[in-house]
Residue, then its C-alpha position, 0 to 999 in steps of 0.5 A: x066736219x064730216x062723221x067720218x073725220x070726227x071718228x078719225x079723231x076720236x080713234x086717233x085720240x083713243x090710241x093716244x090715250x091708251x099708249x100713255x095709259x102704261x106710260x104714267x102707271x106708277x109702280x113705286x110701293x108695288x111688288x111682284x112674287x113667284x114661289x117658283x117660276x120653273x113650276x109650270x116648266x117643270x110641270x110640262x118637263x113630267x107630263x111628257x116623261x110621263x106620256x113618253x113611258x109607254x115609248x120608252x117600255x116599248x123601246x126597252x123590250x125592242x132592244x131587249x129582243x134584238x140583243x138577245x134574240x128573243x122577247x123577254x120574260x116577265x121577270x126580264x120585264x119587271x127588271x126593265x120596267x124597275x129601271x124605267x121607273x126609278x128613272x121617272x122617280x128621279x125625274x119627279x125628285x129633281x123636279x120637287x126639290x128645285x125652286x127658284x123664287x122671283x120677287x121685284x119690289x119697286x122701291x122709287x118710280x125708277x128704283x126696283x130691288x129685284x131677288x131670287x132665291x133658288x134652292x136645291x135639295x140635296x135629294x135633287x141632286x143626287x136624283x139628277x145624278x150629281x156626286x157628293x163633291x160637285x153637290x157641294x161645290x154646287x151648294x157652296x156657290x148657291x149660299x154665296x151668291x147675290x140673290x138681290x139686285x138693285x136696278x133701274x127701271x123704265x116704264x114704255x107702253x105695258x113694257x118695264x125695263x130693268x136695268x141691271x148695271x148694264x144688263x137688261x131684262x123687260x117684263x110686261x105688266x097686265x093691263x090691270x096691274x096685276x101681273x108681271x109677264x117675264x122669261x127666264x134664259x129668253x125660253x122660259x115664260x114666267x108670271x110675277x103676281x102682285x102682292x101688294 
């Protein structure tokens, strides 16, 4: 048999062997956590906010001169510049006083418990401008919710899809185990972190 056969062969069984590597991975005892999967998100969401201030300063002072004619004092400036800022302040409360907490915990070879435990601070949803009877309706539907979820799951290649009554959600699994990749409203990216 000529060489280049031979490696032909080989990397044919190589790609064999590697695709199957995921496939025979057993997540039964393991579970994966997130305190808060929107952090990254939310963190992103301030950044820019925070970049877009000067924008929005310049845009403020521009509309401030068009509506009355003329460029706006110093103390006209502190008064825009308060709302700007209260704004951005607002932004960053909602933001603290959101977390949404993922843990799977794969209980079988095919069997997962999946929970999530959002919260929201009353500060948040005043900050994000949410009156007093849709905060607690708000609460209200948070404290009755489900927040675990038994499912089924399958492991193809690095790939597990959890089946949720008919609902399905794949996560990708790090090549060293370590991770579970996810996204959350097909948008968000997310990272579940084993912990045991």
């Amino acid at each position: 048999m000529n060489n280049v056969i031979k490696l032909q062969i080989i990397f044919a069984m190589m790609m064999l062997c590697g695709s199957n590597v995921f496939a025979q991975t057993n997540l039964a005892g393991r579970t994966y956590y997130n305190a808060n999967i929107l952090a990254d998100e939310m963190n992103k969401m301030m950044q820019e906010i925070d970049q877009k201030v000067p924008q929005a300063k310049a845009k403020a002072y521009a509309k401030f001169e068009k509506k009355k004619g003329r460029k706006p004092t110093e103390k006209e400036k502190a008064v825009l510049e308060k709302e700007l800022n209260e704004a951005v302040a607002e932004a960053r409360a909602v933001k603290k006083g959101m977390t949404t907490a993922i843990t799977v915990d794969f209980k079988t070879d095919k069997d997962a418990v999946m929970n999530a435990d959002v919260k929201i601070s009353d500060e948040a949803l005043k900050a994000a401008g949410i009156g007093w009877l849709k905060r607690k309706a708000m609460k209200a539907a948070l404290a009755v919710a489900p927040s675990k979820s038994k499912c089924t799951y399958i492991v193809k290649n690095n790939q597990i899809i959890l089946d949720d009554s008919g609902e399905k959600d794949t996560l990708t699994l790090s090549t060293d185990g370590k991770f579970l990749y996810g996204k959350f409203d097909k948008k968000t990216n997310f990272k579940l972190t084993r912990t045991k």
